[in-house]
PDB file with one MODEL, atoms N, CA, C and O in Angstrom:
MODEL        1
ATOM      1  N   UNK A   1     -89.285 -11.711  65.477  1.00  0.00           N
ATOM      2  CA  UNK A   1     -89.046 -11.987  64.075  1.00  0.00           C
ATOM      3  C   UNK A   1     -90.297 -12.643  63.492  1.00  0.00           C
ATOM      4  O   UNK A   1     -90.743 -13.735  63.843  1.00  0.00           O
ATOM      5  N   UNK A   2     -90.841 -11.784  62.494  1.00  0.00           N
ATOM      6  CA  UNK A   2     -91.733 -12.573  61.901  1.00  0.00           C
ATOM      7  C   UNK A   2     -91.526 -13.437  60.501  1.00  0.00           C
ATOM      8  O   UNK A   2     -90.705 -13.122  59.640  1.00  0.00           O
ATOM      9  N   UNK A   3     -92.490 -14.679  60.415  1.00  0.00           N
ATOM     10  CA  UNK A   3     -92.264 -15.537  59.395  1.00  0.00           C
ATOM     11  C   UNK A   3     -93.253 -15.544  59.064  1.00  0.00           C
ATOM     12  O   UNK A   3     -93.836 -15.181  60.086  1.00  0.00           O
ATOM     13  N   UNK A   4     -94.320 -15.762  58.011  1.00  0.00           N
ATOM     14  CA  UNK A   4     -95.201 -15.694  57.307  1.00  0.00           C
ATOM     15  C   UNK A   4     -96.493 -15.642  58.391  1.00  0.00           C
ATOM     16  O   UNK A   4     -97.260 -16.603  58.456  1.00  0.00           O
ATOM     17  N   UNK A   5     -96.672 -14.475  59.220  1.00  0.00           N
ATOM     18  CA  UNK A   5     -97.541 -14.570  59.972  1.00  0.00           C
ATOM     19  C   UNK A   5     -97.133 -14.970  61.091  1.00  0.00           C
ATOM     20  O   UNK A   5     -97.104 -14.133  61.994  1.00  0.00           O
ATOM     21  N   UNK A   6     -96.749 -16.186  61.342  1.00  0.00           N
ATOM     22  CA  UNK A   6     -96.436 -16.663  62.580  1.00  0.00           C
ATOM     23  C   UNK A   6     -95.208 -16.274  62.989  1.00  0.00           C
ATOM     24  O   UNK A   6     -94.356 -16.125  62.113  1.00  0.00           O
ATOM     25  N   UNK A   7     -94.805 -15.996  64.568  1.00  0.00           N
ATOM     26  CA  UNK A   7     -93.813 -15.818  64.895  1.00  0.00           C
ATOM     27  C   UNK A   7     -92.940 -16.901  65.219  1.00  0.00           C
ATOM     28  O   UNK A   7     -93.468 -17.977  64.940  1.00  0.00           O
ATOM     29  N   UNK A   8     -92.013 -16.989  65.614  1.00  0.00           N
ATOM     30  CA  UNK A   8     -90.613 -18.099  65.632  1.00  0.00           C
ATOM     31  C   UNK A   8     -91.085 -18.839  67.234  1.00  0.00           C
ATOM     32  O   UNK A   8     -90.685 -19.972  67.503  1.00  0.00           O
ATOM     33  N   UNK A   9     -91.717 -18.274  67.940  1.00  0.00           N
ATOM     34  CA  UNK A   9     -92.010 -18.517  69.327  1.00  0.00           C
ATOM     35  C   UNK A   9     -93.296 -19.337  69.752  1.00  0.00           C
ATOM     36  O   UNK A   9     -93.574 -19.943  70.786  1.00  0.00           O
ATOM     37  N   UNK A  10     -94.272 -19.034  68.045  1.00  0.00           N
ATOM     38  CA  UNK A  10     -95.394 -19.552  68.185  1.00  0.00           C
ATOM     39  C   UNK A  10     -95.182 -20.918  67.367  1.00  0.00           C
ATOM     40  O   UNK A  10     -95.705 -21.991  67.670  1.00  0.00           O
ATOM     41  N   UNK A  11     -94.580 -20.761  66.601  1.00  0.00           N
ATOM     42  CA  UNK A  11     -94.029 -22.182  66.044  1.00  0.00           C
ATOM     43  C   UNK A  11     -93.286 -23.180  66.703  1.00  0.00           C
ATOM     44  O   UNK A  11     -93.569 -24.299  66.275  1.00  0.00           O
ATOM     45  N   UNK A  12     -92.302 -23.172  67.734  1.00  0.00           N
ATOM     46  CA  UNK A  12     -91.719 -23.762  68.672  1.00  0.00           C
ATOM     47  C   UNK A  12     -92.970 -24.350  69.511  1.00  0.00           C
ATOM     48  O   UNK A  12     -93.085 -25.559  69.708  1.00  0.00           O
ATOM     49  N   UNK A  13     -94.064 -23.230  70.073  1.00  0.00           N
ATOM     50  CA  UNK A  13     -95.092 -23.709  71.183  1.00  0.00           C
ATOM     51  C   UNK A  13     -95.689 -24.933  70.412  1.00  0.00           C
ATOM     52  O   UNK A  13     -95.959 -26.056  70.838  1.00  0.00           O
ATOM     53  N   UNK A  14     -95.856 -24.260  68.818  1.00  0.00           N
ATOM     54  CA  UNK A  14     -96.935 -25.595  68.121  1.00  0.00           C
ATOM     55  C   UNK A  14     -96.071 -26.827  68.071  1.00  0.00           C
ATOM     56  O   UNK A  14     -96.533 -27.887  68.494  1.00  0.00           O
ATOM     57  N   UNK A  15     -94.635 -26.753  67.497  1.00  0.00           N
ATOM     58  CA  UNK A  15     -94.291 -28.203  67.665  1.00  0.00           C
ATOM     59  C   UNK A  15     -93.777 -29.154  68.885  1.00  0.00           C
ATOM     60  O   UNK A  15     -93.439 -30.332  68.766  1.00  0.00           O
ATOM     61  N   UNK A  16     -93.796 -28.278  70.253  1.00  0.00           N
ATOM     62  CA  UNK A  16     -94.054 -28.908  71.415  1.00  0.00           C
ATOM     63  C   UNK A  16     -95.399 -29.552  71.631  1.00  0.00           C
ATOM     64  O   UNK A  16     -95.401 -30.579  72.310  1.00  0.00           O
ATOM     65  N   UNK A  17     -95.935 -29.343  71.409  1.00  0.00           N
ATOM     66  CA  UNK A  17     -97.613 -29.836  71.959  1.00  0.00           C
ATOM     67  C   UNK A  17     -97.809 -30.481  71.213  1.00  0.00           C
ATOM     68  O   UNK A  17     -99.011 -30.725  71.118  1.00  0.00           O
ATOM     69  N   UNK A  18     -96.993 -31.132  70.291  1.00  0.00           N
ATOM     70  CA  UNK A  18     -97.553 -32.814  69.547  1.00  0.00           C
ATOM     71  C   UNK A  18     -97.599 -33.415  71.087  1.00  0.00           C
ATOM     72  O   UNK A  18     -97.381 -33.019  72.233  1.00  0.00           O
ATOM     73  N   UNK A  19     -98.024 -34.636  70.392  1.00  0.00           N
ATOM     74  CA  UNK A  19     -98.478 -35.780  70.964  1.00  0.00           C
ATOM     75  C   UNK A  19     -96.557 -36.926  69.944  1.00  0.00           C
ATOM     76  O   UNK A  19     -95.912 -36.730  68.914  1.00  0.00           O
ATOM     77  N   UNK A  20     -96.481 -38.013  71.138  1.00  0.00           N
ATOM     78  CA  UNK A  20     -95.178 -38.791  70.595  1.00  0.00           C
ATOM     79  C   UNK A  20     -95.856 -40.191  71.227  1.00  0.00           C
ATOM     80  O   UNK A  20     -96.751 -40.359  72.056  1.00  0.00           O
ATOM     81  N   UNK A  21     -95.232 -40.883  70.651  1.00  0.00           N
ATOM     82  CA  UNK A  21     -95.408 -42.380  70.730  1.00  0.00           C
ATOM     83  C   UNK A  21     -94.887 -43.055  71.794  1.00  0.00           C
ATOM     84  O   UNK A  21     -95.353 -44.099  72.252  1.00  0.00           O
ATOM     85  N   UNK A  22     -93.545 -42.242  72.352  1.00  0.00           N
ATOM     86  CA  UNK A  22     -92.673 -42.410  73.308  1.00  0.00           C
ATOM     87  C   UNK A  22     -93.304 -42.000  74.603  1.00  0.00           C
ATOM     88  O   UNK A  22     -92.878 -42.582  75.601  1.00  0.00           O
ATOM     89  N   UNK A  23     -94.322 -41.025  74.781  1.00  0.00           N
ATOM     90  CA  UNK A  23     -95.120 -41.267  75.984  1.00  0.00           C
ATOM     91  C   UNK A  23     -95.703 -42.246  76.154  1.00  0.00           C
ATOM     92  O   UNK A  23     -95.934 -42.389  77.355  1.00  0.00           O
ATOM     93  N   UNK A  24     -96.262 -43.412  75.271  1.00  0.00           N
ATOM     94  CA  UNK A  24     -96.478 -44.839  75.988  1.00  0.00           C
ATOM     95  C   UNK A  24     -95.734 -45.708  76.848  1.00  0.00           C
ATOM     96  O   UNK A  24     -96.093 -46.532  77.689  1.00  0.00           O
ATOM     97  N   UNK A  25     -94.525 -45.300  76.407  1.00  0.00           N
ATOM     98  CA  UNK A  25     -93.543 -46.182  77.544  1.00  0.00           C
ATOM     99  C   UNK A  25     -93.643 -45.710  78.841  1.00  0.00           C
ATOM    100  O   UNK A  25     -92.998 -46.324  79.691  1.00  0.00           O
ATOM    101  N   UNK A  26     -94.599 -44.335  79.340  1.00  0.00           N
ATOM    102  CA  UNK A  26     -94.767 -43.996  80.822  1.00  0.00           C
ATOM    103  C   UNK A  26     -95.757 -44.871  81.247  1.00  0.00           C
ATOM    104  O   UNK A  26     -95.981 -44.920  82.456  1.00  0.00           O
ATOM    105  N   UNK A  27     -96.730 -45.940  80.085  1.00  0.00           N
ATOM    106  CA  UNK A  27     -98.065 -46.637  80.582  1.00  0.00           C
ATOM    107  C   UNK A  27     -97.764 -48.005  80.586  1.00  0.00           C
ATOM    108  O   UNK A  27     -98.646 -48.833  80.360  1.00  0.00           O
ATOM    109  N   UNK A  28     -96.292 -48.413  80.884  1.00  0.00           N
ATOM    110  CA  UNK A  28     -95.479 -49.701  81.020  1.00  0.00           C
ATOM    111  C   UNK A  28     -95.315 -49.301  82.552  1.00  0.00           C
ATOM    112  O   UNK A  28     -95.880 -50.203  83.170  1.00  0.00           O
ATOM    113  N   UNK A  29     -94.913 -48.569  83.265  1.00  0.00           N
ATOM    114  CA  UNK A  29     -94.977 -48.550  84.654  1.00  0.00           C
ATOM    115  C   UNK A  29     -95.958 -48.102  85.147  1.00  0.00           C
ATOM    116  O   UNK A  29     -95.921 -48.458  86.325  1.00  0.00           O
ATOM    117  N   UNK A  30     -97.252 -47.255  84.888  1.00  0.00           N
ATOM    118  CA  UNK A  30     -98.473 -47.270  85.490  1.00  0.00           C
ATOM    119  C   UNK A  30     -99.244 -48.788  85.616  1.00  0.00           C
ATOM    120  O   UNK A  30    -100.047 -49.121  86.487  1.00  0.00           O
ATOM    121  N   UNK A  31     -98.800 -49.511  84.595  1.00  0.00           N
ATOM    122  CA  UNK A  31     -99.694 -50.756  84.476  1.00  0.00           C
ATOM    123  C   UNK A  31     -99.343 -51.596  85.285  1.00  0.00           C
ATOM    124  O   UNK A  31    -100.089 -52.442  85.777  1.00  0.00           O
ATOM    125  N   UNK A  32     -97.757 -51.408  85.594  1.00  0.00           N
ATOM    126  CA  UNK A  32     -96.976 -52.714  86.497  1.00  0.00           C
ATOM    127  C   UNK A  32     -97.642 -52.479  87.495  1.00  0.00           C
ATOM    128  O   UNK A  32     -98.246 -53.473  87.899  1.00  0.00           O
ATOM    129  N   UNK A  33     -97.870 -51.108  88.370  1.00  0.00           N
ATOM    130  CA  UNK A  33     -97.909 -51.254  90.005  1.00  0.00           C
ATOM    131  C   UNK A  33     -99.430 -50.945  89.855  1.00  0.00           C
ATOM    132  O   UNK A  33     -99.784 -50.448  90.924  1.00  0.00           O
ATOM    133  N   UNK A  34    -100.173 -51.001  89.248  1.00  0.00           N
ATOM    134  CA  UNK A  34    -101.699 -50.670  88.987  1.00  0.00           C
ATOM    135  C   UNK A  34    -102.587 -52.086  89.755  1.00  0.00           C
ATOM    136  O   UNK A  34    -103.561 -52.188  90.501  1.00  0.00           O
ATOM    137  N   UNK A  35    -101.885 -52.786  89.270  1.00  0.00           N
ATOM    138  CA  UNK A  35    -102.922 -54.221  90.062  1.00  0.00           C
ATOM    139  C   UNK A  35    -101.465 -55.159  90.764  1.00  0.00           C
ATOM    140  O   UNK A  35    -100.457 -55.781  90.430  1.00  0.00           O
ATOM    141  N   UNK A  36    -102.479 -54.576  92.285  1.00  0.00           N
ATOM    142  CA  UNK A  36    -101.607 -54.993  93.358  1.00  0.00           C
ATOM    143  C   UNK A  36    -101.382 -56.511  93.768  1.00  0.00           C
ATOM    144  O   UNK A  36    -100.436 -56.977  94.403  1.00  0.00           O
ATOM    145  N   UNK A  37    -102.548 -57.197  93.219  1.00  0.00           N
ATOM    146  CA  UNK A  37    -103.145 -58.807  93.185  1.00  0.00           C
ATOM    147  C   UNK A  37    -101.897 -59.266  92.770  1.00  0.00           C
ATOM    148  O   UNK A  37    -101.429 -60.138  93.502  1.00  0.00           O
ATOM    149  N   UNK A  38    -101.153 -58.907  91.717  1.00  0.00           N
ATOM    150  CA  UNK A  38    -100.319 -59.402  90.952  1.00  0.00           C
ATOM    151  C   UNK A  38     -98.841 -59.169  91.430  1.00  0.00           C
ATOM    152  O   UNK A  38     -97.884 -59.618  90.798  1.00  0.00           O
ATOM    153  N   UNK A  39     -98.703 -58.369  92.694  1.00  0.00           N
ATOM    154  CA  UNK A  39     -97.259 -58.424  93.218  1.00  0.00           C
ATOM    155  C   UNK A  39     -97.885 -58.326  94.485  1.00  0.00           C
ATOM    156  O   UNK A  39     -97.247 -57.403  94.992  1.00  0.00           O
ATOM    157  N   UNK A  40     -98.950 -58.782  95.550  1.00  0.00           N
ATOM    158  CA  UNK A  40     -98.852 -58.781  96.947  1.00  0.00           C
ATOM    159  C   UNK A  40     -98.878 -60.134  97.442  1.00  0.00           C
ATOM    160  O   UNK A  40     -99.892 -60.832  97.400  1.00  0.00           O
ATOM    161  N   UNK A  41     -97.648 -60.553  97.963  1.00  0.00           N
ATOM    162  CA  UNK A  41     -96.930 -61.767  98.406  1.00  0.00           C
ATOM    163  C   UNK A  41     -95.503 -61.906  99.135  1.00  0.00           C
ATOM    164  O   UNK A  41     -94.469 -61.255  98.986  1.00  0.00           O
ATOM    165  N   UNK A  42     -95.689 -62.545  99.633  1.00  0.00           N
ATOM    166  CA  UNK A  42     -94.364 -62.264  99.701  1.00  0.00           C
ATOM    167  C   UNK A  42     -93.272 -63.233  99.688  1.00  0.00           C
ATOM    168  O   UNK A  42     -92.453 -63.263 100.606  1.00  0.00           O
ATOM    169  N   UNK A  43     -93.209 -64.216  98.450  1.00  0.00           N
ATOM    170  CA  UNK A  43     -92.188 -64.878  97.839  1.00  0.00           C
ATOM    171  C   UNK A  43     -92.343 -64.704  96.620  1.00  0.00           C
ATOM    172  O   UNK A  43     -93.366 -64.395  96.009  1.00  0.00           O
ATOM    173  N   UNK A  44     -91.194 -64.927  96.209  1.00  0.00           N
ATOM    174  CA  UNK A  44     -89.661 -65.113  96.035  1.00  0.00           C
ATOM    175  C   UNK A  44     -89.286 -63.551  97.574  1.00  0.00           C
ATOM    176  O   UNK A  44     -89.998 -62.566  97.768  1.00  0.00           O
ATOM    177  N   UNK A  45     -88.322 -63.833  98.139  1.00  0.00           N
ATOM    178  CA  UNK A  45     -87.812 -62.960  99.229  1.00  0.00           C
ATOM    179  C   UNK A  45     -86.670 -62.749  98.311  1.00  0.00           C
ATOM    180  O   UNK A  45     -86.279 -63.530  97.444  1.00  0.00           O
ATOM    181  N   UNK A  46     -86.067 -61.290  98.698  1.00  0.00           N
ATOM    182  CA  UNK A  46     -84.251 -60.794  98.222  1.00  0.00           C
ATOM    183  C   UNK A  46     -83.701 -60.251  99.067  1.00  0.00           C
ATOM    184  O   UNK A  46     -84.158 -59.126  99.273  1.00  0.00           O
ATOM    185  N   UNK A  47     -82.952 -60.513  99.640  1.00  0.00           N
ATOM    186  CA  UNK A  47     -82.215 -59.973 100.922  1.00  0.00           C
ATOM    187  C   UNK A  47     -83.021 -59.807 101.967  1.00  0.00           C
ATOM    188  O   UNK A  47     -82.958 -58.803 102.676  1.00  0.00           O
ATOM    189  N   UNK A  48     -84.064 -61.018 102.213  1.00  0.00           N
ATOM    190  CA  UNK A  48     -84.943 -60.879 103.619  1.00  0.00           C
ATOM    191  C   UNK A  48     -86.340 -60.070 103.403  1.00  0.00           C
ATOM    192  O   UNK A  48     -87.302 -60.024 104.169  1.00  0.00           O
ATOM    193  N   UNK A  49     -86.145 -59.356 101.950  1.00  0.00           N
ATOM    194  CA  UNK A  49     -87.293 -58.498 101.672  1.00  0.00           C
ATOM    195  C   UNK A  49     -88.164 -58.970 101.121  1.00  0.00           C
ATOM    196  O   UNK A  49     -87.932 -59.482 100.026  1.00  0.00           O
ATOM    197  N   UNK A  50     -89.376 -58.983 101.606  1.00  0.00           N
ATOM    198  CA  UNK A  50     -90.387 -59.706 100.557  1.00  0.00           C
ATOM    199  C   UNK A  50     -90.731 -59.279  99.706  1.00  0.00           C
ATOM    200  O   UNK A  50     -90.655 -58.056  99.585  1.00  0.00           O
ATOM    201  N   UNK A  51     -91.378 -60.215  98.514  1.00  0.00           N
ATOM    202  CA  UNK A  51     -91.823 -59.777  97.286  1.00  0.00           C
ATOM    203  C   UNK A  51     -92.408 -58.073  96.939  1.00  0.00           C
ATOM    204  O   UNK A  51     -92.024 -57.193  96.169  1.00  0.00           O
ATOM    205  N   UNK A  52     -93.229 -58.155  97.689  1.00  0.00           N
ATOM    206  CA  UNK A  52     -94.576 -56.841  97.557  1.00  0.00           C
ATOM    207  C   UNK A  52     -93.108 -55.778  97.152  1.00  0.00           C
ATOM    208  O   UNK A  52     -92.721 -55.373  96.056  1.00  0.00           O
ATOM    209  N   UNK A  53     -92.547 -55.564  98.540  1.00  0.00           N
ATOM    210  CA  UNK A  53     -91.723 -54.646  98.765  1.00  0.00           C
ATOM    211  C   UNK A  53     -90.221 -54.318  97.876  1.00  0.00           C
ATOM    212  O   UNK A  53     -89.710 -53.207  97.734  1.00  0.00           O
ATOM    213  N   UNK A  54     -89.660 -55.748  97.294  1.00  0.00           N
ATOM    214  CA  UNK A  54     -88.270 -55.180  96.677  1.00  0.00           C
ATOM    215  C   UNK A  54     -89.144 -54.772  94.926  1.00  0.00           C
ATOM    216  O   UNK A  54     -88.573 -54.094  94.072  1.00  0.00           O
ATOM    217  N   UNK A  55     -90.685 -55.417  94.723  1.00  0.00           N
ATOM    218  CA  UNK A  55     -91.055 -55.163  93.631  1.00  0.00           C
ATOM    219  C   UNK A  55     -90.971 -54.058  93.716  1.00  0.00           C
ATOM    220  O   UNK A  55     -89.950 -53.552  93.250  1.00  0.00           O
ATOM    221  N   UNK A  56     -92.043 -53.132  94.376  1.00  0.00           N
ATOM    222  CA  UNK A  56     -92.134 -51.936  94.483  1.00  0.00           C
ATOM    223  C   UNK A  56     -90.688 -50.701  93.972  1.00  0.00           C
ATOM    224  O   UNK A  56     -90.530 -49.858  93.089  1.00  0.00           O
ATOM    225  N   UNK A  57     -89.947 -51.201  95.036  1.00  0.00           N
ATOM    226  CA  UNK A  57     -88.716 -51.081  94.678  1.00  0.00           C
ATOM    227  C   UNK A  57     -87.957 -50.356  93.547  1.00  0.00           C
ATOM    228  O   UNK A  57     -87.648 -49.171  93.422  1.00  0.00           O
ATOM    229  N   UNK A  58     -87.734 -51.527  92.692  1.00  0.00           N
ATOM    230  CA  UNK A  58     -87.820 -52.112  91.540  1.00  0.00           C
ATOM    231  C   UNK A  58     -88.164 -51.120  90.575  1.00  0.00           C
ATOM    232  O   UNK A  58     -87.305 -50.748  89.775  1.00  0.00           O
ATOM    233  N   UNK A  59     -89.389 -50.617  90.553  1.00  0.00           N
ATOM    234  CA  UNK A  59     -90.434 -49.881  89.605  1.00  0.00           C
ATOM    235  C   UNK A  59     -90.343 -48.575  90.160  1.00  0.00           C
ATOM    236  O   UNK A  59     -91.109 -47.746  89.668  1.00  0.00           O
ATOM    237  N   UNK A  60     -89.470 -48.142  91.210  1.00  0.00           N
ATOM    238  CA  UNK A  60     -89.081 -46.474  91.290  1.00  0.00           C
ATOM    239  C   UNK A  60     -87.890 -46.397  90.502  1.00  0.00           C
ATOM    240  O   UNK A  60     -87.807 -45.586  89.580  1.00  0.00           O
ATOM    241  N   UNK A  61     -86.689 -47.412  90.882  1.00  0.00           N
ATOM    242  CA  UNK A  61     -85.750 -47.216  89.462  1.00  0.00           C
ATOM    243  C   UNK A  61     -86.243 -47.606  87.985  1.00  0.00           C
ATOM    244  O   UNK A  61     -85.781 -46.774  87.205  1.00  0.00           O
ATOM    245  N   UNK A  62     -86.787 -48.287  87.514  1.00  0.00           N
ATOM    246  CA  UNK A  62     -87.310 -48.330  86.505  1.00  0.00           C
ATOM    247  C   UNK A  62     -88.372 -47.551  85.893  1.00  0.00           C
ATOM    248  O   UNK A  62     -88.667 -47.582  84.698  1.00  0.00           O
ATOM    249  N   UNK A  63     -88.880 -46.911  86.718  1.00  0.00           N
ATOM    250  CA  UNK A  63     -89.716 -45.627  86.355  1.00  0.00           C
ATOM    251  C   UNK A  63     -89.217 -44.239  85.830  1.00  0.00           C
ATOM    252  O   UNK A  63     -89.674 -43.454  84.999  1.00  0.00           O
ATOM    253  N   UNK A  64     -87.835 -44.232  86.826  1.00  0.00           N
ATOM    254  CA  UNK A  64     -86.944 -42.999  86.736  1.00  0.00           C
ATOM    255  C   UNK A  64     -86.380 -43.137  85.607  1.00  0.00           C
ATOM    256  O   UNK A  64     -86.116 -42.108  84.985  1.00  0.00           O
ATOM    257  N   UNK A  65     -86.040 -44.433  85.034  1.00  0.00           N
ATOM    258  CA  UNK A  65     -85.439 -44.523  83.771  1.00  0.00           C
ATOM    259  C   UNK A  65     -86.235 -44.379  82.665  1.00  0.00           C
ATOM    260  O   UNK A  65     -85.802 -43.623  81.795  1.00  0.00           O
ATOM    261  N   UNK A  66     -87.673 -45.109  82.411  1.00  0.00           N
ATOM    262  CA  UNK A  66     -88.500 -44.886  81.523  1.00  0.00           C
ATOM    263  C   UNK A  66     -88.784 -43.191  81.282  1.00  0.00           C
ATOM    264  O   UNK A  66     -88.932 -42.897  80.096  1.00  0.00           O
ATOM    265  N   UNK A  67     -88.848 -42.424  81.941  1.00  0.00           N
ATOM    266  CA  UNK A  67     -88.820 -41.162  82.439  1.00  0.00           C
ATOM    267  C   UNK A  67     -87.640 -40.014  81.459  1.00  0.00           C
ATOM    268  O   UNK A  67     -87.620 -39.147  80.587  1.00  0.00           O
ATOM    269  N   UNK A  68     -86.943 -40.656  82.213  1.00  0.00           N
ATOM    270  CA  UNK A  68     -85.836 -39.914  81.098  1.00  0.00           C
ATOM    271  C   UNK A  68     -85.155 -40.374  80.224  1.00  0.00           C
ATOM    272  O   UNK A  68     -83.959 -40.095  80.146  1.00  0.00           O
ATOM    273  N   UNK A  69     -85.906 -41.369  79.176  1.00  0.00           N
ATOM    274  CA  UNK A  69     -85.990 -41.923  78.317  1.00  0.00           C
ATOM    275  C   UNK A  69     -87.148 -41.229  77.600  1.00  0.00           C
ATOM    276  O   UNK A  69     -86.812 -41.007  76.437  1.00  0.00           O
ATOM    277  N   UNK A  70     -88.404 -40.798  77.866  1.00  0.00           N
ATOM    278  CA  UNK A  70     -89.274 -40.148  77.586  1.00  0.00           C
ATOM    279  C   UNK A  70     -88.573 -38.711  77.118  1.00  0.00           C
ATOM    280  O   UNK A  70     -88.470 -38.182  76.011  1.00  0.00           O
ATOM    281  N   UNK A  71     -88.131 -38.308  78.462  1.00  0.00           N
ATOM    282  CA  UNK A  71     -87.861 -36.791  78.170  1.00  0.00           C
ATOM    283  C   UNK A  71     -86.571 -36.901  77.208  1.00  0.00           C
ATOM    284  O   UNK A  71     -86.593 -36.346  76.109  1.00  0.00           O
ATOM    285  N   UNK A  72     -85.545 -37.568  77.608  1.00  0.00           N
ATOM    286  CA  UNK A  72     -84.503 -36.858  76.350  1.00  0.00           C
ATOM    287  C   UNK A  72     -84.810 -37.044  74.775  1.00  0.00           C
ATOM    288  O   UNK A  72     -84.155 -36.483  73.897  1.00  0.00           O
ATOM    289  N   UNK A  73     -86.167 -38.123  74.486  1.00  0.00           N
ATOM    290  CA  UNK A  73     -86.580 -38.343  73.428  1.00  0.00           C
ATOM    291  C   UNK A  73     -87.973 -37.451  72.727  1.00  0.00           C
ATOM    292  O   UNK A  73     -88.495 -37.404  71.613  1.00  0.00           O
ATOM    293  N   UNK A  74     -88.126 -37.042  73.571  1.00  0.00           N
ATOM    294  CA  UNK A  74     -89.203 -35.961  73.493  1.00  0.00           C
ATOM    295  C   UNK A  74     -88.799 -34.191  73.095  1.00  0.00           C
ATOM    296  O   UNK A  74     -89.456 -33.466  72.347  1.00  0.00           O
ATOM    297  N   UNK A  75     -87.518 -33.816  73.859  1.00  0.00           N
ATOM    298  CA  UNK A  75     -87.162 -32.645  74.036  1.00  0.00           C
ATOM    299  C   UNK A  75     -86.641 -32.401  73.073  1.00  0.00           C
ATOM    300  O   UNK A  75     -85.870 -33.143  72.465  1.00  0.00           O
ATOM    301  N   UNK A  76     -87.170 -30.691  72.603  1.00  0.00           N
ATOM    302  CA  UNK A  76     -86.309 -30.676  70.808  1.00  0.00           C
ATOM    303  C   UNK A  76     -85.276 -29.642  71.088  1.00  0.00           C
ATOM    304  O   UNK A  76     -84.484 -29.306  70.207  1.00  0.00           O
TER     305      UNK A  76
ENDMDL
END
């Protein structure tokens, strides 16, 4: 189907490939585990686990969430 030149398929591609604001919230968990100085220790302990490790943790569920928080806010 054409629309003034452009097709319906090429217009969809163009308004995917913006750029959103909501991809910054993926550079809230690159930054956490980026400098290791700042979580390698190991107190406060949680269930015997030391710091380094339940942080780590931590920032795979919270990643997964920032994540698809991204995508369902992104996807048209």
């Amino acid at each position: 189907m054409e629309y003034a030149g452009w097709t319906l398929m090429d217009q969809k591609a163009d308004e995917r490939s913006g750029w959103s604001w909501w991809y910054l919230l993926l550079i809230i968990q690159f930054v956490a585990v980026l400098w290791p100085p700042f979580y390698n220790r190991a107190e406060p302990s949680w269930y015997g686990l030391p710091f380094f490790y339940w942080y780590q943790l931590i920032w795979v569920i919270i990643g997964a969430v920032l994540t698809a928080i991204v995508y369902f806010a992104t996807e048209d």
